[in-house]
C-alpha positions as CSV (number, residue, x, y, z in Angstrom):
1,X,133.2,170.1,24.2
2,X,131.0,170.8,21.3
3,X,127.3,171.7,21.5
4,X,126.1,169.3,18.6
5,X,122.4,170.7,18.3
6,X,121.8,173.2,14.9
7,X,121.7,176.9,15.9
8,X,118.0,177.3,15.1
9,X,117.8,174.6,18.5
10,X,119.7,176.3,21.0
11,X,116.9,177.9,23.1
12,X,118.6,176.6,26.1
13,X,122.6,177.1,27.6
14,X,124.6,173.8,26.7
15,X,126.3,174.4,29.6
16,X,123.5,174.7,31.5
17,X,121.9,171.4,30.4
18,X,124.6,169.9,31.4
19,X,125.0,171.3,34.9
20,X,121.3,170.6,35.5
21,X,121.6,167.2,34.2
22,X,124.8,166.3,36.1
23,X,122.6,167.6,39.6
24,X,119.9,165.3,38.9
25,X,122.0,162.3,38.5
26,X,124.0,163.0,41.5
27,X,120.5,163.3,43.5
28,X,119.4,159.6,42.0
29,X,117.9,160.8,38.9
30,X,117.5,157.9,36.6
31,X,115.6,159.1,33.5
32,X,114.9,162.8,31.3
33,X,111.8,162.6,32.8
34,X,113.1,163.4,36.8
35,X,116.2,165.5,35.8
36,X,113.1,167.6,34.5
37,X,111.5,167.3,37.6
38,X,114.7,167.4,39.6
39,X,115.4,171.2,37.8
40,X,112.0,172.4,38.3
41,X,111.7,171.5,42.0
42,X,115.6,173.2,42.4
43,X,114.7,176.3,40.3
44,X,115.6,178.8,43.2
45,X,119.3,176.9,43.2
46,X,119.8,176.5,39.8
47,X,118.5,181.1,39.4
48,X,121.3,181.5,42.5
49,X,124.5,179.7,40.4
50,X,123.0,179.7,37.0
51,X,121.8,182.6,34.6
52,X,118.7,180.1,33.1
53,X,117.6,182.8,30.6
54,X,114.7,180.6,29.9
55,X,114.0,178.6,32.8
56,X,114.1,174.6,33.2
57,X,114.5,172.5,29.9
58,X,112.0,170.0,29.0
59,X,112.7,166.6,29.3
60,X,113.0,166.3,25.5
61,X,115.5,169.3,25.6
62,X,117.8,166.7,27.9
63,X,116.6,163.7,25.8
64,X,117.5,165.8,22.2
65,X,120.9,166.9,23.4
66,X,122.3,163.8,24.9
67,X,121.0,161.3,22.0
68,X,123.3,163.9,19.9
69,X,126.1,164.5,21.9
70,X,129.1,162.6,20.7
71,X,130.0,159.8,23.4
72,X,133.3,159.4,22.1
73,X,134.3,163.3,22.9
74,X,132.4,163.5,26.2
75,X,134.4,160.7,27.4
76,X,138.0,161.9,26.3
77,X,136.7,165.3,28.2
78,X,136.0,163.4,31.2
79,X,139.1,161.3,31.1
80,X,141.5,164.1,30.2
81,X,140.3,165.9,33.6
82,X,139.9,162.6,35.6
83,X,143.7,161.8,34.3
84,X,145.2,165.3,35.6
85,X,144.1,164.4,38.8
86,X,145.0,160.8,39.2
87,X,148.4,161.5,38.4
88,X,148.8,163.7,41.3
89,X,147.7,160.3,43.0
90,X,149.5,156.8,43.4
91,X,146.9,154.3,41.6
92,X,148.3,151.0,42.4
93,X,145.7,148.8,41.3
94,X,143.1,149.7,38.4
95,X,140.4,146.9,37.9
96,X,138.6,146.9,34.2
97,X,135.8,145.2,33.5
98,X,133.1,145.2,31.0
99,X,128.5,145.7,31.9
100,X,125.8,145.4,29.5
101,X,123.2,148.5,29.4
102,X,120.7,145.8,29.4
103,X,117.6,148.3,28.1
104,X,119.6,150.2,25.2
105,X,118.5,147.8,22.4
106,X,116.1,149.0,20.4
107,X,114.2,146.4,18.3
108,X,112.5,148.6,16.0
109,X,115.6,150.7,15.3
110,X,118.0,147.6,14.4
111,X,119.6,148.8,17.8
112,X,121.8,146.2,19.3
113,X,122.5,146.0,23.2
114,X,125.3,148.4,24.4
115,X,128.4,147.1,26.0
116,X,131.0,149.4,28.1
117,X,134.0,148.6,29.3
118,X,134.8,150.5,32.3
119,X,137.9,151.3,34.2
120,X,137.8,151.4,38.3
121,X,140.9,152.2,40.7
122,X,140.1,150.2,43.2
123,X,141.6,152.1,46.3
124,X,140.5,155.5,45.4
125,X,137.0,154.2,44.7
126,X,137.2,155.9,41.5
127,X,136.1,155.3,38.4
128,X,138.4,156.7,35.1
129,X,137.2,156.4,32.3
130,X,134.4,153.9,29.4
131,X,134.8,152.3,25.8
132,X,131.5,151.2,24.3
133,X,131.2,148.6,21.9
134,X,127.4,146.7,20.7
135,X,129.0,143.4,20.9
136,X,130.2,141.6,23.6
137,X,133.0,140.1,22.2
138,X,134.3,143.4,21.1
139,X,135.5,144.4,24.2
140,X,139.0,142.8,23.7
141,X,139.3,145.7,21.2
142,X,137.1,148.1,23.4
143,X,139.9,147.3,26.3
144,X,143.2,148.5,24.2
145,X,141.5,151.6,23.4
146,X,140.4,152.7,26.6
147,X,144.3,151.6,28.3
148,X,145.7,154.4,25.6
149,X,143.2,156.9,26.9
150,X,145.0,156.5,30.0
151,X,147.6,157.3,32.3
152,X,148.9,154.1,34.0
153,X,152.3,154.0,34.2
154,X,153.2,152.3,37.6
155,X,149.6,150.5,38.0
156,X,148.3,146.8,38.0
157,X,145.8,146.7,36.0
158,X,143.6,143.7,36.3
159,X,141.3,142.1,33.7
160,X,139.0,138.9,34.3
161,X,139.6,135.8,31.5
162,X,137.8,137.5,28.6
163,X,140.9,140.5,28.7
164,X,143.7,138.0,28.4
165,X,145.3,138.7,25.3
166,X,148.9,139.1,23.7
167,X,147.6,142.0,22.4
168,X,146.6,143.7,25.9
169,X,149.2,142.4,27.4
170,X,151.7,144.2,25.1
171,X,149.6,147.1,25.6
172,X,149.9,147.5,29.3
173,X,153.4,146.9,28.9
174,X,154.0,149.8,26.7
175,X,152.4,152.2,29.1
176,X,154.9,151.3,31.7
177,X,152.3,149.5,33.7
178,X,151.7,145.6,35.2
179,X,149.2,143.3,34.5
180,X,147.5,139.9,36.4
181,X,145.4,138.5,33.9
182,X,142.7,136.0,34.4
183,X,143.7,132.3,32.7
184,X,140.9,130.1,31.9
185,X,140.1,127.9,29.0
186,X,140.4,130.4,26.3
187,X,144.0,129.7,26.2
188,X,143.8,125.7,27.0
189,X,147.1,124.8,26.7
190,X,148.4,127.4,28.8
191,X,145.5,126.9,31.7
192,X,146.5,123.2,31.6
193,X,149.8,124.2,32.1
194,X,149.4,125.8,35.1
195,X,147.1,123.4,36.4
196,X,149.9,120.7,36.2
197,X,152.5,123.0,37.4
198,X,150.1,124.1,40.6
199,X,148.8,120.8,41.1
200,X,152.4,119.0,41.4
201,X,153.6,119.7,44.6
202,X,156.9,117.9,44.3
203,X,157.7,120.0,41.2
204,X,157.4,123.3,42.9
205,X,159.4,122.0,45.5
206,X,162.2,121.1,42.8
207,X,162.2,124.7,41.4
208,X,162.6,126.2,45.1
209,X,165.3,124.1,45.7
210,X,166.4,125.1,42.2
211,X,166.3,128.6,43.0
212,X,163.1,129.6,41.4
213,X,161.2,132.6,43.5
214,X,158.6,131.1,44.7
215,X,155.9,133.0,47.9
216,X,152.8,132.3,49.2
217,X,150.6,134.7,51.2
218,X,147.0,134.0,52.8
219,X,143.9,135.8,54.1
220,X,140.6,135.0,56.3
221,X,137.9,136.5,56.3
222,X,134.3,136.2,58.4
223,X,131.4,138.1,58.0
224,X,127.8,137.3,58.2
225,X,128.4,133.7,58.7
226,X,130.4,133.4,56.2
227,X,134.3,132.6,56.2
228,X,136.7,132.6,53.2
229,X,140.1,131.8,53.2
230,X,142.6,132.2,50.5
231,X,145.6,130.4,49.3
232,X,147.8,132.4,47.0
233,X,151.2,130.6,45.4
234,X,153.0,132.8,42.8
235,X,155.9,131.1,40.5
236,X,158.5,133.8,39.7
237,X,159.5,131.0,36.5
238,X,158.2,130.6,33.3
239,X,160.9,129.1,31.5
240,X,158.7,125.9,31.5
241,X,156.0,127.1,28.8
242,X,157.4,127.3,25.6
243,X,155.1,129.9,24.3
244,X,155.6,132.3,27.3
245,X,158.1,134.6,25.3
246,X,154.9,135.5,23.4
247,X,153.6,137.7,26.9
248,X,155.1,140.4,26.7
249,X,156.6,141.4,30.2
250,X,155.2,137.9,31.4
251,X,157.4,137.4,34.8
252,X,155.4,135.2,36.8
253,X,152.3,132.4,37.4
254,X,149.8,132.5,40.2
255,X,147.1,130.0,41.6
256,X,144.5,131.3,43.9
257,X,142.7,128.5,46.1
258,X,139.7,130.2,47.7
259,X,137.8,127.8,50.6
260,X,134.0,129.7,51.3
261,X,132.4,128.1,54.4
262,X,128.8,129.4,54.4
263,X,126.1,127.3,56.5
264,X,128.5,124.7,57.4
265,X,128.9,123.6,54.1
266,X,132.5,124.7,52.3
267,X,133.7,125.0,48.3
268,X,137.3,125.2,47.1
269,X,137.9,127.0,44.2
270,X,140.9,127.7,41.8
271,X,141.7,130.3,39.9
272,X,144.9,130.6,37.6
273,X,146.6,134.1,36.6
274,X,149.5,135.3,34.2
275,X,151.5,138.5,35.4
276,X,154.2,141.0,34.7
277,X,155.0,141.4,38.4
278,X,157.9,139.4,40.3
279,X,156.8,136.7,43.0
280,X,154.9,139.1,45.6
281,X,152.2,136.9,46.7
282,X,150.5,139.4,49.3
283,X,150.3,142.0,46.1
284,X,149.4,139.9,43.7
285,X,146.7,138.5,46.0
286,X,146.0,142.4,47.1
287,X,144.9,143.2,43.8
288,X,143.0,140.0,42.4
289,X,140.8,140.5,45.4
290,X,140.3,144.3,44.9
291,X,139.1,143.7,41.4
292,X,135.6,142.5,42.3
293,X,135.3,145.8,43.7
294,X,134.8,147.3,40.4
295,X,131.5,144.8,40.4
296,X,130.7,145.9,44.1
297,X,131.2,149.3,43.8
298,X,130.7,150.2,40.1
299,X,128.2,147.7,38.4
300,X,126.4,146.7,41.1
301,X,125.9,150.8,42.3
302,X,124.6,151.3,38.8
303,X,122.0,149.3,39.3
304,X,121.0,149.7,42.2
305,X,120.7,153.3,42.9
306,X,120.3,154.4,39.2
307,X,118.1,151.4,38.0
308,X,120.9,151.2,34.9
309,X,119.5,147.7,33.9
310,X,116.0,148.5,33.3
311,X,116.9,152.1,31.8
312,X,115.4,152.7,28.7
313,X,117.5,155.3,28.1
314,X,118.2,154.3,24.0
315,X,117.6,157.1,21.4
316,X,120.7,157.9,19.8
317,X,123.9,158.1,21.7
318,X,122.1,158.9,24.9
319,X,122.3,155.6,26.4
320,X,126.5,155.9,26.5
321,X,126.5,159.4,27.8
322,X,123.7,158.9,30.7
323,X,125.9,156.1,31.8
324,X,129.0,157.8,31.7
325,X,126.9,161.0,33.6
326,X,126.1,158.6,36.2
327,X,130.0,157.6,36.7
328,X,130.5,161.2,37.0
329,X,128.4,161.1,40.2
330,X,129.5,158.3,41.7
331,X,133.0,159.7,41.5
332,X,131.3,163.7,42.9
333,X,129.8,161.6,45.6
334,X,133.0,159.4,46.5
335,X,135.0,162.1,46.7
336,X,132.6,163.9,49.0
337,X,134.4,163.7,53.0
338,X,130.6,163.8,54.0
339,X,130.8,160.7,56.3
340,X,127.8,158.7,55.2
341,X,126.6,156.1,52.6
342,X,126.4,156.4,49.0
343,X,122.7,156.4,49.1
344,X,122.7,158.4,51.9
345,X,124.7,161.5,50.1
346,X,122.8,161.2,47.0
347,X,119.6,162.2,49.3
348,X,121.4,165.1,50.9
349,X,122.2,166.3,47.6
350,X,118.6,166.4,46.4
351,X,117.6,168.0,50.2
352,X,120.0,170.0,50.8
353,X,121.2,172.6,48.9
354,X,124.6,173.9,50.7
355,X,125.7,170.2,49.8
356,X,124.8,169.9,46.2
357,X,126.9,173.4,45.9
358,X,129.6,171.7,47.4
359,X,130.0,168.6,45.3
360,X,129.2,171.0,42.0
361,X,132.2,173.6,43.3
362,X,130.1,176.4,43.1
């Protein structure tokens, strides 16, 4: 990656910035200001692994070099080393979704709010890789861009209602991977469709006995007082829908009915999905429910332990790279055996230095 400061502003290692900045993060710094603070207080570990010819940056030195830094490169250098070792790994489901940096507009500076959408494999707990757009509605070009950043050949990628496009669709199938895609009323003649179809329980009875593929899988769960069972019915048959040949790789239709019991009172919900796979209900099912875990695990982490919704993190392009060091650390601390919570590793890491050498390889 390329230092993108002029020569005459180089007082400090790029590399070194870096390393620093990336320790700070992992620890549960949230801002220039405490990966300053973060270095200073670590000075004896940072002397032991680093040469730090001139000590601890400032918090403008961090501030300077990651509003420069070109988020576009930093994230193809993180997702060309994230890809070499997922593909020594069998990703079977890989969740995107798109989050608003909620604090990177900037009035003054005619700075719109940044949008990323992110990529999540849901059993690894791992995230691989961001596309940022300033728009919201950009992300069904954001999304096509990030899939051919990637290796998914093999995977199901899922994507909620705002991802369901011909375009994407084709995309996935190109790259040898599957799709379930989210159907809601962005596509109205299709949703209705499928709400027919799923709603007429003598017609799905006349394509079994037809020979259409048709399976059905369900889970319960309790926790907390709170019980949710799911319903899922998958349609291997699309023959129906004359516009279907327009999917590419489209195989297959899928209801979810979802009952939540919570305080004795219970909702029904249904969903409605598109997909390239055959009629596996418990799969299909599998990975529609392991997609909220890029909210859970991902988005929600973010915010919570990095404060990413009221960062103010916005000068230049820093806003895009502090999020996507942030990532970084949640994958350092994932990967970590260390048996404890997420919270509780990124305190060890600040505490204890035999750890944070661990996680950084040194």
């Amino acid at each position: 990656m390329i230092d993108p400061r002029r020569s005459n502003a180089t007082l400090y290692n790029f590399h070194e910035i870096l390393v620093i900045a990336l320790s700070a993060c992992i620890a549960g710094a949230d801002n220039f200001v405490a990966m300053e603070r973060f270095g200073k207080a670590k000075i004896a570990f940072f002397e032991e692994h680093l040469d730090l010819a001139n000590g601890i940056p400032s918090h403008d030195t961090f501030g300077d070099l990651f509003a420069l830094l070109d988020p576009v490169e930093f994230n193809k250098c993180f997702m060309n080393w994230i890809a070499n070792k997922t593909r020594e790994n069998d990703l079977k489901f890989i969740a995107i979704d798109g989050k608003a940096l909620r604090g990177s507009h900037y009035k003054s500076h005619s700075k719109k709010m940044i949008h990323t959408v992110n990529a999540w494999a849901t059993e690894q707990q791992c995230f691989l890789g961001q596309c940022c757009t300033d728009v919201k509605s950009n992300e069904i070009t954001a999304i096509p861009k990030l899939l051919k950043m990637m290796w998914i050949e093999g995977a199901v990628i899922t994507i909620d209602a705002m991802g369901t496009q011909k375009r994407i669709a084709s995309q996935i199938i190109l790259q040898k991977g599957h799709y379930i895609l989210c159907l809601k009323d962005n596509h109205p003649t299709f949703h209705k469709k499928l709400k027919e179809l799923f709603n007429s329980p003598s017609l799905l009875k006349s394509m079994k006995e037809s020979g259409v593929e048709i399976d059905l899988a369900k889970t319960e769960e309790k926790s907390h007082g709170r019980e949710e069972i799911r319903h899922c019915v998958v349609v291997e048959n699309i023959d129906w829908y004359d516009e279907s040949h327009e999917w590419e790789g489209l195989r297959s239709v899928v209801m979810i009915e979802r009952h939540r019991t919570e305080n004795e009172k219970t909702s029904v919900e249904h969903h409605y999905y598109i997909s390239s796979l055959a009629a596996d209900a418990q799969t299909i099912l599998a990975a529609v429910r392991s997609h909220w875990g890029i909210e859970n695990s991902l988005h929600w982490v973010l915010d919570v332990s990095w404060n990413e919704d009221q960062s103010r993190i916005r000068m230049g392009n820093a806003a895009q790279n502090v999020s996507l060091l942030r990532k970084i650390s949640i994958n350092m601390l994932n990967e970590s055996p260390k048996k404890d919570s997420l919270k509780g590793k990124q305190q060890q890491a600040g505490w204890n230095d035999k750890y944070l050498a661990e996680l950084l390889n040194f």
